[in-house]
Structure formats: C-alpha cells, structure tokens
N, C-alpha and C positions, 0 to 999 in steps of 0.2 A: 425408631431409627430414622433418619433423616432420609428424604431419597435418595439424596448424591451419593450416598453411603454404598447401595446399591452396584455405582462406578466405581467404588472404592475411591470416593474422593473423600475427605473428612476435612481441607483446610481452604480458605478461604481460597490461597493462592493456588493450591493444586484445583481448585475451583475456575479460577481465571487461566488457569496450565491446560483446561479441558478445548483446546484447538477444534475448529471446526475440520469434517473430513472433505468437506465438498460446500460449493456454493449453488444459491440459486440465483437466478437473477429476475428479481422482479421491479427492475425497476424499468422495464418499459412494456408498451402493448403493443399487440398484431393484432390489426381488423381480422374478424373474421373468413370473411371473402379470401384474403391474402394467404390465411394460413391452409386454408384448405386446396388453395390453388398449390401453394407449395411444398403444401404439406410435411412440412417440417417437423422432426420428431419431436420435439416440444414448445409448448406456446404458453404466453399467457393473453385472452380476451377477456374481455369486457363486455357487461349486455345483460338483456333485462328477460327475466324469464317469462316465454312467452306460453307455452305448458308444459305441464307435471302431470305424470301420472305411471300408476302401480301396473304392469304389465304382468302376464301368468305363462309364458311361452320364451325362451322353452322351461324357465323355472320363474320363481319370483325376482321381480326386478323394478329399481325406479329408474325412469326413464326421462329426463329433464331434457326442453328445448328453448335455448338461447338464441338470443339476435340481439346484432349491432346495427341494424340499417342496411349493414353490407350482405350480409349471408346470415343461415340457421346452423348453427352446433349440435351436436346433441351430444349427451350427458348422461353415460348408463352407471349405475352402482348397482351392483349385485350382493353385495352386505348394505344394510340402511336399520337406520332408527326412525321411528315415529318423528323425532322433531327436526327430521333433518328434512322426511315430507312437509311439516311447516314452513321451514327454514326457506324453502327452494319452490317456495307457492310463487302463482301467477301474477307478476308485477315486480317481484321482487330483482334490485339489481345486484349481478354477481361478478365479482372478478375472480376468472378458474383458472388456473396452472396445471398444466399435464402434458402425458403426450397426445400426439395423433395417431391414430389406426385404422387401418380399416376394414371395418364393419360391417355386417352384413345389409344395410342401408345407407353403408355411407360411409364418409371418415367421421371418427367419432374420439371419445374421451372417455374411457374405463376409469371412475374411481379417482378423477381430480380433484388438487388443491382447491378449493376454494374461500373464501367469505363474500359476505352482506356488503356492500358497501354504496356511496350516493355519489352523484355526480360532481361533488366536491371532494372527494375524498383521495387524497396525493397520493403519487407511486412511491418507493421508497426510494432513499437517494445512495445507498450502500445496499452491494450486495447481500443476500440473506442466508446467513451459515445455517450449514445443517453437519449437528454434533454429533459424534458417535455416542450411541443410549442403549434401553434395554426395555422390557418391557415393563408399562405402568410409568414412564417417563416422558413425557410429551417434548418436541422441538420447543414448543409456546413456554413450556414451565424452565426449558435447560437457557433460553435466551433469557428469560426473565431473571432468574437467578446468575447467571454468570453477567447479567448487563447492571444488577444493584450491586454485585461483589467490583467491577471495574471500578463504580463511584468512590466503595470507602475504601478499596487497599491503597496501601501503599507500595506507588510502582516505580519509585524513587531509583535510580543507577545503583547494582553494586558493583558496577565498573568505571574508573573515570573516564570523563568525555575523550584526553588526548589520549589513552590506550584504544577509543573505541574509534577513535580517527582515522589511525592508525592501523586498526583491522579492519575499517571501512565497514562497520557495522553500524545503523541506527541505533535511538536510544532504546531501551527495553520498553519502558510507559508508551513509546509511538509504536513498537512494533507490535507490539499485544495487541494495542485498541484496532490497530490496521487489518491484524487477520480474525479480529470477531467480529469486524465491520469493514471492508475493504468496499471504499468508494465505486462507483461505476466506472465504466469504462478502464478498470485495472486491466493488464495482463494476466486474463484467467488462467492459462496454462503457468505460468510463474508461480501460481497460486497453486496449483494442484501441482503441479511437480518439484515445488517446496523449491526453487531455487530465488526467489522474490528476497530481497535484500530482509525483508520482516524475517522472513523464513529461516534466514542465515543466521539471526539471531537467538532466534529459538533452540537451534540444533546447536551452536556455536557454547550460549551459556549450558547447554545441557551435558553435551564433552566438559565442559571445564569442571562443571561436581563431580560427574565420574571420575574424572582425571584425578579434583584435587583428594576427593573420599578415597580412591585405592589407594595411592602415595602418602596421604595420613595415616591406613590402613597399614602400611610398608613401613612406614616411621614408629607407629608404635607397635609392632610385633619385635622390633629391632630395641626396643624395650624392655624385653620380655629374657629372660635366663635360658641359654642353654650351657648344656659341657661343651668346651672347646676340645672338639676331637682333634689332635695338634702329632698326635705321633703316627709317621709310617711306618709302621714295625716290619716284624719277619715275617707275618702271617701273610701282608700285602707283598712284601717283595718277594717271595717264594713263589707266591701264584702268578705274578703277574711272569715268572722268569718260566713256568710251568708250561707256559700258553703252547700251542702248537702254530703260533701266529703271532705277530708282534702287531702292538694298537696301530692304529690309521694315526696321521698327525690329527684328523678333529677330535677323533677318541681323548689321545691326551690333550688337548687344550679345554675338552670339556670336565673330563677329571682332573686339574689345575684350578677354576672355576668352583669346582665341587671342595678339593680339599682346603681348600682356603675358606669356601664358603661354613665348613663342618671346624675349620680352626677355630672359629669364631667364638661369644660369649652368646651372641644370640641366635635363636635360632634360623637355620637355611630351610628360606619355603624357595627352590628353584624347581622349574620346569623343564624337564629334558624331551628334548622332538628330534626326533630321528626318521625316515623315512624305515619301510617296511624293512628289513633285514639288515639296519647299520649298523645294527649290533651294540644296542642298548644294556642288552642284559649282561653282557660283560662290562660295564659300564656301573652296573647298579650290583653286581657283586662283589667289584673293588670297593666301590663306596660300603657295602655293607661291612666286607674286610678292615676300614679302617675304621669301623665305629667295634670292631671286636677287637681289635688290635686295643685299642683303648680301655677297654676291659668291658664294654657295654653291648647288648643285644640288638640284633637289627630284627627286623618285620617288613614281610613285602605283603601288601593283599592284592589279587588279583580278581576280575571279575567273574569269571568262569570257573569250574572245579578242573577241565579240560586244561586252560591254560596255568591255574593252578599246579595242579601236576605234574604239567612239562615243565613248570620253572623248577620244580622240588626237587624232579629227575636228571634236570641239567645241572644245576646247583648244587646237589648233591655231589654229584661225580665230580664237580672240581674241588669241593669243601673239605669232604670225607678225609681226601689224600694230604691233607693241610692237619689232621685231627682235630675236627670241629663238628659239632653236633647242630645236623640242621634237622629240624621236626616240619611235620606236614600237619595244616590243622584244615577237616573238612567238616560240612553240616554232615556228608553221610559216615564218619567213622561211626566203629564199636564205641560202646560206653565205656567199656576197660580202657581200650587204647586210646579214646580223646583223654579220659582220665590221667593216665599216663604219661601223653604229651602235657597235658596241664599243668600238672605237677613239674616236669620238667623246665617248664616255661617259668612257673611261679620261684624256682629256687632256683635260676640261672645257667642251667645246667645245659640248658637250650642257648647256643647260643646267636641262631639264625632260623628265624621262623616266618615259614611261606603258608597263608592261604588265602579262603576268599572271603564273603562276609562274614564266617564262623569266628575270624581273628577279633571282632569288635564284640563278640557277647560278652554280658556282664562274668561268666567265670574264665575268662581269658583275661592273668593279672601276671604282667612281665614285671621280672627281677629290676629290673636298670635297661629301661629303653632307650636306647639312644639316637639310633635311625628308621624315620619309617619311610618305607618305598612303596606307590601306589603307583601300578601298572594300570596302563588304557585310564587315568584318571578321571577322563570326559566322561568315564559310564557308571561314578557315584557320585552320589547325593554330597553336598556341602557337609552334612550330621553326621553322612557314616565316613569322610576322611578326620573331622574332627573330635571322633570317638575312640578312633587308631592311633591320631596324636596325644591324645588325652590319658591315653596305656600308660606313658611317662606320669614321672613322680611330680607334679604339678608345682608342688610346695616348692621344690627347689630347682628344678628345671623342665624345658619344654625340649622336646626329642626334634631332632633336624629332622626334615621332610624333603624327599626328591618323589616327584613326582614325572610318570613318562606316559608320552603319548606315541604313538603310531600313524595318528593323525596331523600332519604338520599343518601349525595354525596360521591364515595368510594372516602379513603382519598390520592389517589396520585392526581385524579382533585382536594379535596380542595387546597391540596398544594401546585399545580400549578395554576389555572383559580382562585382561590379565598384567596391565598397568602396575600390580602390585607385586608381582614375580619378578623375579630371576630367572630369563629366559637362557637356556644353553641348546645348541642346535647341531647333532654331528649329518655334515655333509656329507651325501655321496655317499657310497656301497664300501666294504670292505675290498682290497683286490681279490681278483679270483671270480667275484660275483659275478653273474653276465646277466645282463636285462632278459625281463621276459619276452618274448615275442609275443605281439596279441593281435589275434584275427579276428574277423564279425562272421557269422556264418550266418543262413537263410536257416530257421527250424526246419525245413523241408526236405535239408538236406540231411537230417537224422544219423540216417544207416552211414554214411561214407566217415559221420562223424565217430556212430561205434565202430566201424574198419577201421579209425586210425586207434581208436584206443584198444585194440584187438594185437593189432601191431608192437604199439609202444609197450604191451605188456612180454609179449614174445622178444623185446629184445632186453628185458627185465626191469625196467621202470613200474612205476605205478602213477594212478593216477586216481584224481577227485572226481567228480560227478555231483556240483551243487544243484539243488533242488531250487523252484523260483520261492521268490519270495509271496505269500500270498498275503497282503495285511488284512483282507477283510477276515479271514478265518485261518487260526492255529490250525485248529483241525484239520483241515482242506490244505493245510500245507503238509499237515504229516503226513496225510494221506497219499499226496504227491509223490514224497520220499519214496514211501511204500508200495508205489504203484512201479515208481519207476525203478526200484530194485529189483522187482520181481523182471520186470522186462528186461533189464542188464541180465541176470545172474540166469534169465532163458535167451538172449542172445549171445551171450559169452560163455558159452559152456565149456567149461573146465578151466575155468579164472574162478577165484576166488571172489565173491562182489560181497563187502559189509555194507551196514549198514546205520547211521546213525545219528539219531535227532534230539530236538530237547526231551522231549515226554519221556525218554529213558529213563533209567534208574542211573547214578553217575557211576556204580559202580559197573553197571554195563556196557555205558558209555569207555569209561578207562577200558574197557576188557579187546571193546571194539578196536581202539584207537592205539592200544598197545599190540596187538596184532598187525593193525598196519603199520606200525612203525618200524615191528621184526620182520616184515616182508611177507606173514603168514597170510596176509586181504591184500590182493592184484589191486581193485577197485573200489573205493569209497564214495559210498553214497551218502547225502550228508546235506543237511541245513544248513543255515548259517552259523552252526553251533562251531566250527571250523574256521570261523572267520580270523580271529586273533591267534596267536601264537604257537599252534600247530607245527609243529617241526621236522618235515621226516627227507633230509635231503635227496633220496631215492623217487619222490614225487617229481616228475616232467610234465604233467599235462595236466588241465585243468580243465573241465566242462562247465561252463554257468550258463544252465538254461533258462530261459525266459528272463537274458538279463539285459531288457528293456525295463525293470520293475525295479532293478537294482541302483541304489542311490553310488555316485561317482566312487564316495569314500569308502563304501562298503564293497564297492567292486576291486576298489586298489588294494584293498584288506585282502580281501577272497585270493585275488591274483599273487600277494604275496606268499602264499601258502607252496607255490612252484618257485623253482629257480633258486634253491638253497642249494642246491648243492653244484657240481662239476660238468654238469651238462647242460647244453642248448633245453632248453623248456618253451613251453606254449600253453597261451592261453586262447580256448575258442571260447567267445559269447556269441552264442544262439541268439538269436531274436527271431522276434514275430511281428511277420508284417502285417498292416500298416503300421509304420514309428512316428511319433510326434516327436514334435519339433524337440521337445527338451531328450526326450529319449535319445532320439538322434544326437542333440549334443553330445551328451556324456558318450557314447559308445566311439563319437568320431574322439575325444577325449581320451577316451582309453586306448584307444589304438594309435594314434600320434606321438604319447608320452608316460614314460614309467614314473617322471619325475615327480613325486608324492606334494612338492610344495604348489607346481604349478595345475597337477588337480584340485589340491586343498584350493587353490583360487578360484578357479574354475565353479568349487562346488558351492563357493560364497556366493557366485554373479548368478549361480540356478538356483539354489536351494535358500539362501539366507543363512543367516550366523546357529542357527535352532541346533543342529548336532555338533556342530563344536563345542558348542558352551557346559553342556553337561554339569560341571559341578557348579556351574557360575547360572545357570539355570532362574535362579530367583533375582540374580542383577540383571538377565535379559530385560526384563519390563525398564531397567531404569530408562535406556535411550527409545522413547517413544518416536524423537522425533528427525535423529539423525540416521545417517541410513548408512552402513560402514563399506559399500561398494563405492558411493558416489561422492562422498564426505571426506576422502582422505585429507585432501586440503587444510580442512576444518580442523581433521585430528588431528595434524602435526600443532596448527597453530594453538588448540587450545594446551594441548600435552609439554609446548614449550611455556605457556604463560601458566600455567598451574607449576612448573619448576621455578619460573622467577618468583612466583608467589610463594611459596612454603621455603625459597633460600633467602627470602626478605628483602629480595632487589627493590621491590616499592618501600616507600613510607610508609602505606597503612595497608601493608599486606596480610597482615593477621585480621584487619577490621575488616577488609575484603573480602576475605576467605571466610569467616565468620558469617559475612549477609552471606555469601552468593549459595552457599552449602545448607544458611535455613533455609532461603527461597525457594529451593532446588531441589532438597531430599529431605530434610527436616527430620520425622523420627525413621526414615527409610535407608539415611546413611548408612546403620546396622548391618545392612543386607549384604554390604558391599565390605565390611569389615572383618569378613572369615578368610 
C-alpha cells in the first residue's frame, strides 16, 4: 500500500488537496546573542558545533554546544541515535530550529529542527509547510511527494477567468502552488486563518462540489418512481376535524408543502424542523393519514423504545377512533407477538406501523409502503434510514420519506450538508404554550433546590431530576442516577421518587415511565434516556445537575421535556463552580433564550457542525477546508453558481460541472448521493 494511502489519499489531486496546517519560517536567521537576549519562543541559528557529548544526570542525554561568534546554544535531546552523535561531532556546521526555554543552565533548545549545512548553503525563499501526517510519514517525504505531483498535474481552470473575476478569486494553478509554498514576507495570520485570497479559493471550489454533487443527488432521486399520493380522503378529514385544537398557520403551510410533495410521481425526501413541542407529530400523523387514505402503509422509526412508545401511545389514541390498525414493533417483544405484528405488517393488515431499529430487520416485509417517517433523524446512520426506505417494493416504486428533527438546523449547515432536501420549518409554539422559565443555580445551593421540588409536588405537579452527563464512564453515570435516587427518595419522604436509565431492561423502563405519566412517580430520576419525546404535560420543573457538561442542544432537548402542558414551568441548571468560558456560554444561552433555532446557532459558533449532521456524518469530511460559521459569504455564492450551472446558464456548463466534481470528489461523489 502506498503511504499516502495511510491519509486516505489515493489520487494525484487529492494528493496536491493535502493543504499544509501551519507554516514555518525558515527563511531567515537570529544571532544567537539576540535570541537569548530576547528570548523568543522560537528561532532559527546558525553555528558550528563546538562540543558534543553523552551526559548520565539526571538520565541519558546528548548534549550539543553551538556558537555563532555571538553567544553559545545549547542543544539537549533526550531520545538520540548513534548517528545523530556523528551527525552533531565537533566542527560540524548546523542550522537548528526550535524553541527557547529555560533550562537548568540556561536558555536552551529541547529536541530541535535541525541539518548539516556550509557557509554557502541559502535560506529558503518560501515559507516551509508542515502537513497534517501520521505516523511512519515524515514532513521531508509528504513535501517531496506533493512538490513532484504539483509538476505533472494538471492544474488547468475548471472555472472561467471572467466567472473568477467576478467572484474576485485567483486562478486555482496560482492558489495551490501559493499555499504549499507561500513566499516570505506573506501575511502569516491570512494564512492560518484561511482568509488569504488562495484560501478563498480552496474553500470557494470546495462549496461548489458539495453544492453541485447534493443537487445532482436531488435531480436524480426526482428520477426515481414513487406512487403519487394525490387523495385527501375521509380518514384525513375526520381526524383533522377530531383535533381538540385547530393547526397553527405554519402547521398548515408545512402540510401543503408535504401534500404536494407525496402528490408527486417521485419520491418526497423533505425535512421537517420544528422547535421542541411545535407539534411535529401531528404533523407526521396526517401525512401518514394521507399515505393510508391512498390505500398504502406508513412507518415511523424512532431512536429510542421510550420515545417509540410514546409516539405508539399517542398515535394510537387518535388512529384507533378512525378504525385503523396501528402495530408497535420493538427489539424487546415476545416472539408470539412480534410474530404477530409481522404477519400483520407482511399482509397489509397493519396499516400504520411505529418503531425503533427493530422496523429495518430483514423479517420486517411491508405489504405496500408508501410513507416512511424518521423521527430525531440526526441520530441514524445513512444504511439504517436507507433500509426503511428500501421496505418499499423497489421494482416499481420508492416510498416518500419525511423526515423530523427537534434540532433546528442553522441555515448555512442546511445549505451545505442538506442542499439536497426539501427543507420545511413550523415556526413558533402552538397557542397556549408558555415558554419555560430557566434559572442557573450554584450546586451549593442543593437543599433549597429539593425545598422547591418538595413544594411543587404538594401542589400536584411533578417533576424531572436529570442526572449529569459523565462521558468518560457509562457506568459512573449510572451510578450517579443511583446514588442520587437513593438521596431524593430519603429526602422526600412520602413522594414517590422513580427511577430510570439506559442499563434497564425497556420493559422496565416503559413500566417506570408509564407510571409517571399516570401520576403514580411525584419525581423522576433519569439520564438522558428522557431527553427526546417524553410527554407528560403534568411535569413543571426540571432539575439538570451538573449541567455545565451538557451540550446547548441536549440541554434545549432535556428543557423541553417541562412546559407542555397549562402551567408556568421551570427549569433550574445546577452548575458547579469554576465554569469555563464555553460552559458559561451555553448556560448564559439557556437562560436568555427558548428559541431552539437561535441555540441551534449558537451551538454551531461552540461546538461545530459534528451533532447536527448525524446521518450526513460520512459527508462531514467532504468540506475539509471551509468552515460554515465564517464562510457564509462563500456559501450563498457558490450554492447560487452550482444553480446557474446544472440550469445551463453557461455555455459549457455540463463541461464545467464535469472537471470541477472529478477534481473535487472523484469516486467520493457517492457519499453524498444518499
């Protein structure tokens, strides 16, 4: 295997793509005298060794002394080879790069750059990249290979000059050569903070593959056969006349959007984002209504068995009163009754079927799929929503997909990682909702915080008690749970205090969680197993302890879980001081704002795109080099020029499209094609 293969490089170009992360600069020298006087954290000198030798205090070490005329260096390694004692004998001249420190005799140089070199011998006139590598790949071997691949590629435009005029970008052949070789005296900082006109380039064509691979991704799915679900029948207009509430206007303009989209011949991959409680699931039980109304079965899979079961149990009770058969499919049923359901499922008989990953094994084979619904869809895999899809009858059509999040996505990731979707977005809360109130508390203050939940159960509320998040150990977080149950349910005596985590059995878990939901558990102790869909409008208060540890989105998750129902709610977040800076952010975050889209931004500018992306996970790597907090700019412009390219506004917009997409993703295109 080659070594680039190592970086997962394999092609020439993705060879010459391999960007440096940082520069050095050796193109000039500091006397020695100077540096030590200024002692500057890094240098490069020059100078002639004037001795070497193997020292045994306080371990084995070599110990080199230089001189320029001006001043003596010294020079310790504490890992060495034999020929590097050669190397660094007495007379020898060296030019070393490193930092300064200082040492117990002095300022010195721990384990510098160096080589051999003669009094003729030239500084370099271009900075000197250093590439991101691994181990058993040297700087010396990654410059050498990407400085022979620069000679023979071809680094020809696949953009015209007056398009690039006109976005005020360089040509690609100048900007490559410039950041594996940026002259002296560049704008270092331009350089590392990637806004250097090269740099604009690189990130600029890198948006444009994305852009143009999801929207050819979009174009040929729109290819592809589905049944045109085209009737609203009586199954839909009964239920929706049933409601005990009538939709919000964005409810209907997002079910307008959906029934057109499911009228269609091909199939609807749209995305639904709603903020915590806007009421998605009514939302996604019409739509599943009008894929029955047509005479075909819907599927929802959910991530959880927890939230599984609360969609089955809500679902239910509006379906049932319609005469329609909706099945629960879980990993822990009986073998009779999955059986059962199965059969159900296989002969049509089912004609609305909820669960979680159990719905994608190979003996789960629906009659006539026609819609599939993927709740919290950031938290599967690419394989397992395309195994749900795939339930349909293949041969002759592909089943419509809605997909919903609870996560609202800021829009420069939709516009990059979901480019290829049909975004729909219901704003704002149902009426009725109240925001939750949310406080920061000192951990210190403990007791006053069980006095309030002592309270709020005396005046018949109930209330959560999440446990902190511990990532280095599962265990140490259950234990948590468990500790701190025991201490509720001997502070609150004569409350009720459950209790319950993932290590359950789910049927334990359901046993727990349906007790709180009949008001038989005051107090619910609980992981983050609670986080998504959880429903029990009678919950008013919320405790999340130690949630300094808690990421933004997982907190507006957790917080959602209060405030369903008709009463004023709260949420206290406990912390523990000292908070770092990021901590502090999110918590001043939480408490300033309920609105879920301006956390979701909020959690871009701390965290990065990493938990949004979830099923788009394997197109993460594609944008190595744009960065979607600081790049909006970039994105609007390339997401508008990948549209005039694939409508044919250029001349040679297919030839275009062609180079810039080999150059760019080559056999990687794929990734982005689910």
């Amino acid at each position: 295997m080659n070594k680039l293969e190592r970086l997962g490089i394999r092609t020439d170009m993705e060879t010459a793509l391999h960007l440096p992360s940082r520069y050095e600069d050796e193109t000039k020298l500091t006397n020695i005298a100077e540096a030590l006087f200024r002692r500057i954290g890094h240098a490069q000198v020059e100078g002639v060794v004037t001795a070497s030798e193997i020292q045994y205090h306080p371990r084995r070490q070599l110990v080199v002394f230089v001189s320029d005329g001006t001043s003596q260096l010294v020079l310790r390694f504490l890992h060495f080879y034999g020929s590097q004692v050669k190397q660094l004998a007495v007379g020898k001249r060296i030019r070393v790069r490193g930092e300064l420190r200082q040492g117990y005799n002095g300022v010195e140089m721990i384990h510098p750059a160096y080589r051999i070199v003669d009094e003729s011998t030239p500084l370099p006139v271009a900075l000197t990249p250093v590439y991101p590598t691994c181990d058993g790949i040297s700087q010396n071997y990654l410059r050498k290979e990407i400085g022979a691949v620069l000679k023979r590629l071809d680094l020809s435009d696949t953009l015209p000059e007056a398009l690039l005029a006109e976005l005020e970008l360089p040509l690609f052949s100048d900007a490559i050569r410039f950041l594996h070789n940026p002259p002296a005296g560049v704008d270092e900082n331009a350089l590392l903070d990637r806004s250097h006109p090269a740099w604009k380039r690189m990130k600029f064509d890198e948006l444009l593959a994305q852009q143009l691979s999801m929207r050819r991704a979009q174009i040929a799915r729109r290819r592809q056969k589905s049944h045109p679900l085209e009737k609203t029948g009586e199954l839909t207009e009964r239920f929706v006349r049933s409601l005990p509430f009538a939709l919000t206007h964005a409810q209907q303009e997002v079910l307008a959007e959906i029934r057109e989209d499911m009228g269609r011949a091909f199939p609807m991959q749209r995305l639904l984002q709603g903020d915590v409680g806007s009421g998605k699931t009514v939302v996604a039980a019409i739509a599943a209504l009008l894929a029955i109304d047509n005479g075909f079965q819907a599927a929802m899979m959910a991530p959880t068995e927890i939230l599984a079961e609360q969609h089955f149990e809500r679902l239910s009770s509006w379906m049932k009163p319609l005469g329609l058969s909706v099945i629960g499919i879980s990993g822990s049923m009986k073998k009779k009754e999955k059986d059962a359901a199965l059969s159900m499922i296989q002969t049509g008989q089912a004609q609305f079927v909820i669960g979680t990953h159990a719905l994608i094994q190979d003996a789960v084979r629906f009659a006539n799929l026609g819609l599939v619904i993927v709740d919290e869809q950031h938290r599967f895999g690419v394989g397992q929503r395309l195994v749900l899809r795939n339930k349909g009858d293949l041969h002759s059509a592909i089943p419509h997909q809605l997909m919903m999040s609870a996560t609202p996505i800021p829009r420069t990731l939709a516009m990059t990682f979901y480019a290829d979707l049909d975004v729909s977005v219901i704003a704002g809360l149902p009426p009725g909702r109240k925001p939750v109130v949310t406080r920061l508390i000192d951990q210190e203050r403990r007791d006053e915080v069980i006095a309030r939940i002592h309270a709020a159960t005396l005046d018949g509320r109930q209330v959560y008690w999440v446990c902190p998040l511990i990532e280095e150990s599962e265990s140490l977080q259950l234990q948590t749970a468990v500790d701190t149950h025991a201490v509720l349910a001997d502070a609150l005596k004569g409350l009720s205090v459950g209790l319950v985590h993932g290590r359950m059995k789910p049927v334990e878990k359901q046993r727990v969680m349906s007790d709180f939901v009949d008001g038989r558990i005051q107090v619910l102790v609980a992981t983050t197993v609670i986080e998504v869909g959880v429903d029990v409008p009678n919950a008013s208060l919320m405790v999340i302890e130690h949630a300094e540890r808690f990421g933004l989105s997982q907190l507006h998750q957790l917080r959602g879980r209060v405030g369903r129902g008709d009463v004023d709610s709260v949420c206290l977040l406990m912390y523990q001081k000292p908070l770092g800076e990021t901590a502090r952010q999110r918590l001043r975050t939480m408490r300033e704002t309920n609105d879920g889209f301006i956390i979701a931004q909020r959690d871009l500018e701390i965290r990065g795109p990493g938990e949004f992306l979830g099923s788009r996970q394997s197109g993460q790597a594609m944008l190595r080099f744009a960065d979607l907090e600081k790049d909006g700019e970039l994105i609007e412009k390339a997401a508008s020029l990948a549209e005039a390219l694939l409508t044919k506004r250029f001349p040679d917009s297919d030839k275009i499209m062609t180079a810039h997409l080999t150059r760019w993703l080559d056999y990687r295109e794929e990734f982005l094609n689910i």
